[in-house]
TITIBA-396832 format. One line per 4 residues: their letters; for each residue x, z, y of C-alpha. Coordinates in pm, whole numbers, plus 50000, padded with zeros to 5 digits. Layout:
% residues N
A) X/Z/Y ~ ...
END
This chain:
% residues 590
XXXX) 20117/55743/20242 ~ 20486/55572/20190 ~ 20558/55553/20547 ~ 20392/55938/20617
XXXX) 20675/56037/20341 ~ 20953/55809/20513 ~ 20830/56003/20829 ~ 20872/56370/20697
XXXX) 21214/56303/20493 ~ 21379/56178/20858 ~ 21240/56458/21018 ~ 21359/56701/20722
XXXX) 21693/56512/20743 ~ 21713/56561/21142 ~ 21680/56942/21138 ~ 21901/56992/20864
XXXX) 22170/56808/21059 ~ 22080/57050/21381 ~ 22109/57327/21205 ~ 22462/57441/21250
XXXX) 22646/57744/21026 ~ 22640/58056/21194 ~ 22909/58361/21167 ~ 22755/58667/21260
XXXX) 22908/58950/21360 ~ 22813/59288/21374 ~ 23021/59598/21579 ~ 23018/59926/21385
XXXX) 23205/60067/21651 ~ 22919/60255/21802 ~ 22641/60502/21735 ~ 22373/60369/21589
XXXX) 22072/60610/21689 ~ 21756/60599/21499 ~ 21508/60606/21738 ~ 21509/60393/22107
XXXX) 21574/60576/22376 ~ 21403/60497/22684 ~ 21665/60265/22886 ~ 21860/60320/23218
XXXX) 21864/60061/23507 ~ 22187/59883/23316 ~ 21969/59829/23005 ~ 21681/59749/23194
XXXX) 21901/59438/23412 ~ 22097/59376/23103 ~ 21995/59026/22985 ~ 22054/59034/22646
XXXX) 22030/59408/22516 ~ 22226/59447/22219 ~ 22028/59674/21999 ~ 22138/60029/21922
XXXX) 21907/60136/21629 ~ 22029/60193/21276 ~ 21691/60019/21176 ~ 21761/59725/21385
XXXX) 22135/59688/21219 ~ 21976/59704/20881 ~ 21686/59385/20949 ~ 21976/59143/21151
XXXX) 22171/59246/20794 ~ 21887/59147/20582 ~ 21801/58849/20822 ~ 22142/58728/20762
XXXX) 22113/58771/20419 ~ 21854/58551/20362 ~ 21904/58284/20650 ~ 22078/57960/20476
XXXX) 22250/57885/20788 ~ 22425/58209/20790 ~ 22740/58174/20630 ~ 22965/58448/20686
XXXX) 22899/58835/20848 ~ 23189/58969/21025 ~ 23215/59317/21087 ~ 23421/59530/21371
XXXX) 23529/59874/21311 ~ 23792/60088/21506 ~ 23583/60373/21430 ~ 23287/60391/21274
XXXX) 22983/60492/21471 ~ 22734/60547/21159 ~ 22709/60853/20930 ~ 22777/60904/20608
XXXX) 22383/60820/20463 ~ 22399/60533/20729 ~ 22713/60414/20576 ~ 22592/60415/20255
XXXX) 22251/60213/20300 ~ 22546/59967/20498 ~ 22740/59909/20210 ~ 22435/59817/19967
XXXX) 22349/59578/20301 ~ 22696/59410/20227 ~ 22641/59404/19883 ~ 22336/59208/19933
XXXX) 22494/58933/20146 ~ 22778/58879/19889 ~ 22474/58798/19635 ~ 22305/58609/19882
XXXX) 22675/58376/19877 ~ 22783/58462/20212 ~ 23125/58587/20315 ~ 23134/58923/20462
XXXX) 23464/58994/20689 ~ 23600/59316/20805 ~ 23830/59319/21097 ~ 23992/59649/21296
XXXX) 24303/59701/21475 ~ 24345/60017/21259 ~ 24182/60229/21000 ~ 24102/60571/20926
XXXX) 23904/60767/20691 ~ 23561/60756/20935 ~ 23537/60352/20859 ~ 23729/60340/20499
XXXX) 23368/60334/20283 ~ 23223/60027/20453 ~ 23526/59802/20528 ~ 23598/59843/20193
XXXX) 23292/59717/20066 ~ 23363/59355/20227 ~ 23561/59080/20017 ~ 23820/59023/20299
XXXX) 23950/59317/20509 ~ 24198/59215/20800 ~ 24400/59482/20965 ~ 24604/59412/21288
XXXX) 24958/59359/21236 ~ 25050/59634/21432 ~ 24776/59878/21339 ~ 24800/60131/21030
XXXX) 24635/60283/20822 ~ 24491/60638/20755 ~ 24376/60794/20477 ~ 24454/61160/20432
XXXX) 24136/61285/20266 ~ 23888/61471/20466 ~ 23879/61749/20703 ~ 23626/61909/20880
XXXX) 23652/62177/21140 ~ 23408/62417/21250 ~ 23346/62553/21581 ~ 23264/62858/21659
XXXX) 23133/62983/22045 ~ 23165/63415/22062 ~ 23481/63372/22256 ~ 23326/63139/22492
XXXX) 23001/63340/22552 ~ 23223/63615/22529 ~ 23378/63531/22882 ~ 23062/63364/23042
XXXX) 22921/63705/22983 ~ 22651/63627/22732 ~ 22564/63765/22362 ~ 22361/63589/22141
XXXX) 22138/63839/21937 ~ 22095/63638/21640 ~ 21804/63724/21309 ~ 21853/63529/21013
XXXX) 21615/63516/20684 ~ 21839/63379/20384 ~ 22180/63474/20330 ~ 22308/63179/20380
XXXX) 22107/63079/20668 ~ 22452/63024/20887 ~ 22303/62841/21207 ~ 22358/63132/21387
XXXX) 22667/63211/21304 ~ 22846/63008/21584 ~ 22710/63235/21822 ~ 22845/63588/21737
XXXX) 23149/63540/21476 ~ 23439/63370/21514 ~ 23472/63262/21168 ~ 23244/63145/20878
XXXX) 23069/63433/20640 ~ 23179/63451/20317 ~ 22828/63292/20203 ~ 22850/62998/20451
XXXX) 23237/62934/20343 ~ 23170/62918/19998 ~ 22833/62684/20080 ~ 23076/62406/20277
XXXX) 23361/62442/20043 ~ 23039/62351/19764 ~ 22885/62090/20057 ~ 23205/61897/20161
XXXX) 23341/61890/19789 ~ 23066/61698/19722 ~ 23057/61433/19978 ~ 23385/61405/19913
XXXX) 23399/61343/19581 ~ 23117/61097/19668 ~ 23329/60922/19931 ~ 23619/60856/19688
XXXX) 23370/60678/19421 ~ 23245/60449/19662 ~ 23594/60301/19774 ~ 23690/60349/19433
XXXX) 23419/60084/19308 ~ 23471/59887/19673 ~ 23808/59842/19547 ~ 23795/59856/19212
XXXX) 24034/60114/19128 ~ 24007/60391/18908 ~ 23885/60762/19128 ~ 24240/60877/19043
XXXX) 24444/60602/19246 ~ 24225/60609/19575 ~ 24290/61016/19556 ~ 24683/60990/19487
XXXX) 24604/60712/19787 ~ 24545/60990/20041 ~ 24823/61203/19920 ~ 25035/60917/20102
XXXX) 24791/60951/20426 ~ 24965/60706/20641 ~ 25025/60345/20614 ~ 25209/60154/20830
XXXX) 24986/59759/20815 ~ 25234/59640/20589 ~ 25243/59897/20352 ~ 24833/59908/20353
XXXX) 24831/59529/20267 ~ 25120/59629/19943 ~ 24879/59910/19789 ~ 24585/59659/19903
XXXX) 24440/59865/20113 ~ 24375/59548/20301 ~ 24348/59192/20243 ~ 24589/59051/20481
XXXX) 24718/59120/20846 ~ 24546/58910/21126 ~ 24544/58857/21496 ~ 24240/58842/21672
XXXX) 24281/58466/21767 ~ 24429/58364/21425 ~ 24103/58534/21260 ~ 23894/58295/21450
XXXX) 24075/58004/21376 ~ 24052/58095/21037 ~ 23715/58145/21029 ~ 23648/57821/21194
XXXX) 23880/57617/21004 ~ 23699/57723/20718 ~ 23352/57640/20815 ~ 23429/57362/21030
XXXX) 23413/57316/21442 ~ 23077/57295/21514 ~ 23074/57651/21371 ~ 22833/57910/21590
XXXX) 22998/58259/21638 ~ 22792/58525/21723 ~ 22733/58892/21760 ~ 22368/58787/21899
XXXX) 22271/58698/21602 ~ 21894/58868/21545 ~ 21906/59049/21885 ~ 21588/59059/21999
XXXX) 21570/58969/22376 ~ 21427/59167/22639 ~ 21218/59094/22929 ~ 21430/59056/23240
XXXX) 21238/59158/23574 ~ 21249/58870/23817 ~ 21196/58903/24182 ~ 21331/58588/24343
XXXX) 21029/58515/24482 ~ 20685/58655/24632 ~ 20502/58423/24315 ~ 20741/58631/24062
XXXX) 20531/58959/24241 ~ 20166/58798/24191 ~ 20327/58735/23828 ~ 20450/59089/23779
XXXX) 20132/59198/23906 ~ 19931/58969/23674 ~ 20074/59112/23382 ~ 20096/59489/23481
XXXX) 19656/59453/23532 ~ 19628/59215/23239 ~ 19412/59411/22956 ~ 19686/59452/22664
XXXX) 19633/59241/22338 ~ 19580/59451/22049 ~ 19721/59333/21719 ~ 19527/59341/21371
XXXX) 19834/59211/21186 ~ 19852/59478/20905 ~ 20158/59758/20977 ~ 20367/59974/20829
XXXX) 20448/60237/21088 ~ 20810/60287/21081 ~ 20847/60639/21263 ~ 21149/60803/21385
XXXX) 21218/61213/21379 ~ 21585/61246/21575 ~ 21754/61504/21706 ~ 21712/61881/21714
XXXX) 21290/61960/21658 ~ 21170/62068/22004 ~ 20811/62030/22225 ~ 20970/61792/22411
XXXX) 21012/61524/22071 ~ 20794/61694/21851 ~ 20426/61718/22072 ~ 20465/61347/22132
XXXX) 20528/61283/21709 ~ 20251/61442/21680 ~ 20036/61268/21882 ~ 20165/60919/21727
XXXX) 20106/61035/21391 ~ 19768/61144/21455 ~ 19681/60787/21652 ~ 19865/60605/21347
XXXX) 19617/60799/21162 ~ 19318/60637/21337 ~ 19452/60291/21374 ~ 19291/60082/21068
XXXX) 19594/59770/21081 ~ 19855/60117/20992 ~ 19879/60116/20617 ~ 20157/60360/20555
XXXX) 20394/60506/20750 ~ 20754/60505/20675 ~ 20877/60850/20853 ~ 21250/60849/20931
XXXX) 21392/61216/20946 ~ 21774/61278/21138 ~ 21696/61618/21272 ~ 21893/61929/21194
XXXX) 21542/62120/21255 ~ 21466/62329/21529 ~ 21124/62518/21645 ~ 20907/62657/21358
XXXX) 20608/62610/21544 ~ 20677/62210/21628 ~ 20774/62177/21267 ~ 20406/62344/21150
XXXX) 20260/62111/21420 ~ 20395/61782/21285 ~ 20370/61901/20954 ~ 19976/61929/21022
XXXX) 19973/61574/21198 ~ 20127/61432/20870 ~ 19869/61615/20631 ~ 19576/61423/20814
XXXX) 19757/61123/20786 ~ 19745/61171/20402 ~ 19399/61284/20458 ~ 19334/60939/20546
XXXX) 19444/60766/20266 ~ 19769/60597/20382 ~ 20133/60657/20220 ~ 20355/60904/20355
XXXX) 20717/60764/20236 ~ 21013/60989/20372 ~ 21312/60871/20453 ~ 21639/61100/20531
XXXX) 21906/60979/20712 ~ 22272/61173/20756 ~ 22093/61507/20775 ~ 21715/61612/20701
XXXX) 21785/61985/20692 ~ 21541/62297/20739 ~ 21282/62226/21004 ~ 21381/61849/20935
XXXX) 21294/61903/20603 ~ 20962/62103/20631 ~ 20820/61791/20782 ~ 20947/61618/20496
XXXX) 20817/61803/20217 ~ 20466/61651/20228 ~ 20599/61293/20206 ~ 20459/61126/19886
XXXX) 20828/60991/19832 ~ 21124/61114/19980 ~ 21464/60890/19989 ~ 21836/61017/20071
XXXX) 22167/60897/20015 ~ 22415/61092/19836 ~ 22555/61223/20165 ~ 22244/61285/20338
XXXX) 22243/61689/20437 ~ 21946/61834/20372 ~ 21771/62206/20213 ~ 21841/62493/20456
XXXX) 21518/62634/20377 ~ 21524/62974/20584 ~ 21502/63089/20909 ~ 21690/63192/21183
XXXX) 21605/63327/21566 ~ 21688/63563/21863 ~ 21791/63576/22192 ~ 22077/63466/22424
XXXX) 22165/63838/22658 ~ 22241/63780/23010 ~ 22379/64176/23066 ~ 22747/64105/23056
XXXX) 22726/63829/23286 ~ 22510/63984/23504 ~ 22729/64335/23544 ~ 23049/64060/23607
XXXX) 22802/63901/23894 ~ 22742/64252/24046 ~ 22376/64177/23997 ~ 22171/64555/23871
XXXX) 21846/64509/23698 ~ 21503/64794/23646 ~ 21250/64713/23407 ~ 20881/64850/23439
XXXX) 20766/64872/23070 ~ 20403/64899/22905 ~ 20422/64916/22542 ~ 20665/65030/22293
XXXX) 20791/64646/22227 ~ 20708/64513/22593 ~ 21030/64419/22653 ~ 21215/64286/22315
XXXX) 21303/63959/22402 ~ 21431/64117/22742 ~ 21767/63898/22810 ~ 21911/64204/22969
XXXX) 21947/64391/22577 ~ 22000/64379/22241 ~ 21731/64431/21971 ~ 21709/64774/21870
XXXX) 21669/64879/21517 ~ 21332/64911/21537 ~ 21251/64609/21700 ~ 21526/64388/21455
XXXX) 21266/64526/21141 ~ 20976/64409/21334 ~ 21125/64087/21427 ~ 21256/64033/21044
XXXX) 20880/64076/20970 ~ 20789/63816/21188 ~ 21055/63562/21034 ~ 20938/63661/20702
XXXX) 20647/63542/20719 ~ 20761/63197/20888 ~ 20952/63204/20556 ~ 20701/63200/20358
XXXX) 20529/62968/20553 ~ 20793/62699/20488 ~ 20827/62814/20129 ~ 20437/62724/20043
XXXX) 20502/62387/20260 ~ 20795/62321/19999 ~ 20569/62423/19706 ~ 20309/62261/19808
XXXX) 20458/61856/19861 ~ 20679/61952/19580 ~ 20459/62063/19313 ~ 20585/61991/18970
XXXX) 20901/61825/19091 ~ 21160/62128/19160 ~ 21379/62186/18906 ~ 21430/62546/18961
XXXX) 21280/62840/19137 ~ 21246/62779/19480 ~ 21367/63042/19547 ~ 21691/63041/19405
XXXX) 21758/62710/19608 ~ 21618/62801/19938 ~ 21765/63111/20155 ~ 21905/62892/20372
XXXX) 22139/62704/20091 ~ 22266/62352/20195 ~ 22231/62027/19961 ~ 22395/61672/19936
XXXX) 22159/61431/19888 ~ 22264/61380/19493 ~ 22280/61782/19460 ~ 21877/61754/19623
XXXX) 21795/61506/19360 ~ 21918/61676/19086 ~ 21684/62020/19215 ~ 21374/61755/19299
XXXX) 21434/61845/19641 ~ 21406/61446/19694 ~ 21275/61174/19455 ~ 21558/60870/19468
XXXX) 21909/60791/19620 ~ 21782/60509/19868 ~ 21753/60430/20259 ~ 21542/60288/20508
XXXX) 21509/59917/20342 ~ 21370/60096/19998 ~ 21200/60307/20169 ~ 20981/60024/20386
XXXX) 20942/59826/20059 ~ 20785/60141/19845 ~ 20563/60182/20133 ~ 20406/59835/20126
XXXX) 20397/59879/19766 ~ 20248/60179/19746 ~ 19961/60037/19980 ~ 19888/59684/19849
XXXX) 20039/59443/20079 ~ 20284/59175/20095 ~ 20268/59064/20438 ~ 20303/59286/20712
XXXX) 20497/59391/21038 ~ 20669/59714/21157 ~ 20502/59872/21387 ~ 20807/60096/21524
XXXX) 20784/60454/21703 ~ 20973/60489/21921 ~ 20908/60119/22075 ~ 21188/59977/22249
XXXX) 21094/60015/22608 ~ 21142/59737/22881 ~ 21132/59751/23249 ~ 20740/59618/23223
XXXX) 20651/59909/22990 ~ 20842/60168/23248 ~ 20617/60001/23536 ~ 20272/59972/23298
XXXX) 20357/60354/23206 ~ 20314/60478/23541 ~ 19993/60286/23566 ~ 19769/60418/23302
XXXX) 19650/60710/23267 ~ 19720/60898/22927 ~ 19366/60869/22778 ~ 19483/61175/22497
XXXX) 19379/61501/22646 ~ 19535/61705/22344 ~ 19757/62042/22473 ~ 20112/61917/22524
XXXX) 20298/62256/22519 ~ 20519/62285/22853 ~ 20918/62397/22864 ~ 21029/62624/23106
XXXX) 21304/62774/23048 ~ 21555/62823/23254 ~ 21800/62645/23020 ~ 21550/62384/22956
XXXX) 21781/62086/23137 ~ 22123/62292/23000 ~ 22209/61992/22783 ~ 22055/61662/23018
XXXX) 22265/61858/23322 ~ 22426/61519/23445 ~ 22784/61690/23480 ~ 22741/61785/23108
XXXX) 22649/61483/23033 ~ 22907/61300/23215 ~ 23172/61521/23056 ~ 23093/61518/22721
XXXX) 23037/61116/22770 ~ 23428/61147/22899 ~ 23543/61353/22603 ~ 23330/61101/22347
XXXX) 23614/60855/22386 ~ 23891/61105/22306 ~ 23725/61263/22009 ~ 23401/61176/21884
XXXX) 23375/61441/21613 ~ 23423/61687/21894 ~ 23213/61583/22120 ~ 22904/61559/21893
XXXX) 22986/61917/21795 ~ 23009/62050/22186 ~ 22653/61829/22219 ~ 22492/62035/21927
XXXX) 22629/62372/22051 ~ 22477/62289/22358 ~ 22141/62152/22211 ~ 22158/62478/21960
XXXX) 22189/62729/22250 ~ 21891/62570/22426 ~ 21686/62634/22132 ~ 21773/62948/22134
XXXX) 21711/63015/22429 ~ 21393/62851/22453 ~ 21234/62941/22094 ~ 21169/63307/21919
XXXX) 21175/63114/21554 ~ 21381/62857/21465 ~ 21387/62640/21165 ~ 21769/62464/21195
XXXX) 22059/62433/20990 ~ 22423/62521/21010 ~ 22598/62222/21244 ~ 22774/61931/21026
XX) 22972/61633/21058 ~ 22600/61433/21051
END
């Protein structure tokens, strides 16, 4: 028994010597989607993917945090590539790690309001010694398309239910109502507000000296390291010797740290085919670990996204090893009838038993939060955007820019409303009342939906909130819109609280697809027969077009805030193009 102890203290002793510290570091300076996306053939040949999901960020943070070996987190930031509710959920991530006794590090060659929040919520904060600083408070402009459609020749015909139901408004003013102006001034006020408290408590300063802060709006690297802004000024090279001199040399640096490799495709050899063609005909392995579903609503609500939710819901329904489902919503909205459909997928999940914990990221807003409203818990952050319970529709009218083309159009007509969503004309009066019937109901719809998963929890008539008003997260919580301030981590931990277990994996929707589940894919056969509703529309592929894409990639690294904005206009006129009823809010910095 003495020498058996001998044995396991040298071995204990051995790997604690081969464990060397770590410094991991983590670049903010890209978007962080929520979801996968399905890769291209660089991802695919890439041999060490970094991952791109918010959800991935926050378990290498929490990894990190409790990994002994880890002693330090550095973070790089020229801009920051995460919301506001992303940004948030960050901070209480770096928060964490300072508990946990390591050192978190921020490092950018300059600073501006978009990455102020979370590299002021590390201890040290290095700025380049010839970068600067700004912080000028917060602007947001708007953009508005008439002009544009104006000269292509198109009108948008535009129906809304809910005075301020402004996602239309792009599309035939060039400037905000008066009920949509007075809802940002009441929106961005907020946030904010909000934003100054956090670096306020990052900083510990009183809300009064980070405001007369931005009155100054531009520091020059020394100046921001005077009104300690920052901690200290710091080439790249002296940062690492820094860092290394203070955890010695056989330090590990590394922005790998948690990645999750993917499976590289080899084809050196005819033996790597018979391999490749092992696997592909190999049965798959089906897991009874117990799961929480971790499922991901993103981008604007359409057939294409939302038939395929649907069927994953309804399979995570069946699947016995699913115990609750964590749904993450960071959509805007978008077709009333996808939103019913999910919304229906989601009730038979509850049907079943399992938790139904909601999770909002920078926006959850109309159709985004229909789906919402039957989660048995739903979690924002103080800047999520969310409400915009209304409804809004019409049609995008080709007749200017056909007369400009030369091109003449006749119409054969049966029936008094045969032709109202003709692209060649407006809505007449008559058909405007009929359509505002239509919507009306949809409203109504959505209304009992709210009722319904909110029962006993709103603060006020719904109606007085909803018509298409637009909520913080903390302005939500205070109407029981939501039920807590909280993001994806409290949101997985209710979830296997709510249904009993302790140990568990995610089970995460969409998967991260690798070259051998591309090749698998085209294999099977889809063995769910369920109607998948088809998109034809002749501006189905207006936003994938690759010169659009290509373009707006271009214009990305000029101005990011504009070129999300030109991406939702374009995504927004699809839908309107594509859908009679739409369920989407106004467009904001999300």
């Amino acid at each position: 028994m003495k020498k058996l102890f001998l044995l396991l203290l040298f071995c204990t002793s051995v790997y604690a010597q081969n464990q060397k510290p770590i410094v991991a570091i983590f670049h903010l300076d890209r978007f962080y989607t929520e979801g996968h996306q399905e890769p291209g053939l660089e991802e695919i040949f890439n041999k060490e993917q970094v991952p791109t999901t918010f959800l991935s960020l926050t378990q290498r943070l929490q990894k990190a945090a409790n990994d002994p070996n880890v002693k330090a987190c550095l973070f790089y930031g020229e801009f920051s590539g995460l919301g506001l509710a992303q940004t948030e959920e960050l901070c209480r991530l770096m928060k964490l790690l300072k508990t946990k006794g390591k050192d978190t590090i921020y490092f950018a060659t300059n600073l501006s309001n978009l990455n102020m929040v979370a590299a002021t919520a590390v201890e040290k904060l290095y700025l380049f010694p010839q970068g600067e600083v700004i912080f000028n408070g917060m602007s947001f402009q708007n953009m508005y398309f008439k002009g544009l459609l104006d000269k292509l020749g198109l009108e948008a015909d535009v129906i809304h239910i809910g005075d301020f139901k402004s996602a239309g408004e792009p599309f035939y003013l060039t400037q905000p109502s008066k009920e949509s102006a007075a809802q940002s001034k009441k929106l961005f006020d907020e946030i904010y507000a909000n934003t100054i408290k956090q670096i306020a408590q990052n900083k510990n300063l009183k809300e009064a000296e980070v405001k007369q802060l931005t009155e100054i709006g531009i520091f020059s690297s020394e100046e921001a390291k005077s009104k300690k802004l920052v901690s200290d000024l710091s080439l790249h090279k002296d940062l690492a010797s820094t860092i290394r001199s203070g955890y010695g040399n056989d330090l590990v640096i590394t922005s790998k740290y948690g990645v999750q490799k993917t499976e590289k495709l080899k084809m050196n050899s005819i033996m790597d085919l018979f391999v490749l063609i092992q696997k592909l005909s190999a049965p798959p392995v089906r897991d009874m670990s117990k799961k929480i579903s971790v499922t991901t609503l993103e981008g604007p609500i359409t057939n294409f996204n939302g038939e395929p939710l649907r069927k994953h819901i309804l399979k995570q329904t069946k699947d016995r090893t699913v115990k609750a489902m964590v749904l993450r919503v960071n959509s805007p909205g978008g077709s009333a009838q996808v939103s019913e459909a999910i919304y229906q997928a989601l009730l038979e999940f509850k049907k079943a038993g399992k938790p139904l914990i909601i999770s909002m990221g920078n926006i959850a807003a109309s159709g985004g939060y229909y789906i919402a409203a039957p989660g048995d818990h739903i979690f924002a952050e103080n800047s999520t955007i969310t409400g915009s319970i209304g409804v809004v529709g019409g049609k995008v009218v080709f007749k200017q820019m056909l007369d400009k083309l030369g091109i003449s159009t006749h119409q054969y007509n049966i029936g008094q409303f045969s032709n109202i969503m003709s692209p060649t004309q407006k809505f007449s009066d008559t058909e405007k009342h009929l359509i505002k019937k239509s919507f009306s109901r949809v409203y109504d719809t959505f209304k009992e939906r709210v009722e319904s998963g909110r029962k006993g929890k709103l603060t006020e008539e719904l109606e007085a909130i909803a018509g298409g008003r637009v909520y913080t997260g903390s302005q939500a919580l205070n109407l029981g819109l939501i039920d807590q301030i909280g993001g994806l981590t409290e949101a997985i931990q209710l979830a296997a609280k709510n249904s009993n277990i302790s140990n568990f994996k995610l089970s995460v929707y969409p998967k991260k697809v690798d070259i051998m589940d591309l090749l698998s894919k085209e294999l099977r056969q889809d063995e769910d027969n369920t109607f998948i509703q088809s998109d034809n529309s002749s501006l189905s592929n207006l936003f994938t077009h690759s010169l659009i894409k290509s373009q707006i990639k271009s214009l990305h690294s000029l101005n990011p805030m504009l070129a999300k904005q030109l991406s939702s206009f374009l995504q927004q006129l699809q839908l309107f193009a594509n859908e009679g009823v739409l369920l989407v809010s106004p467009q904001y910095p999300y």
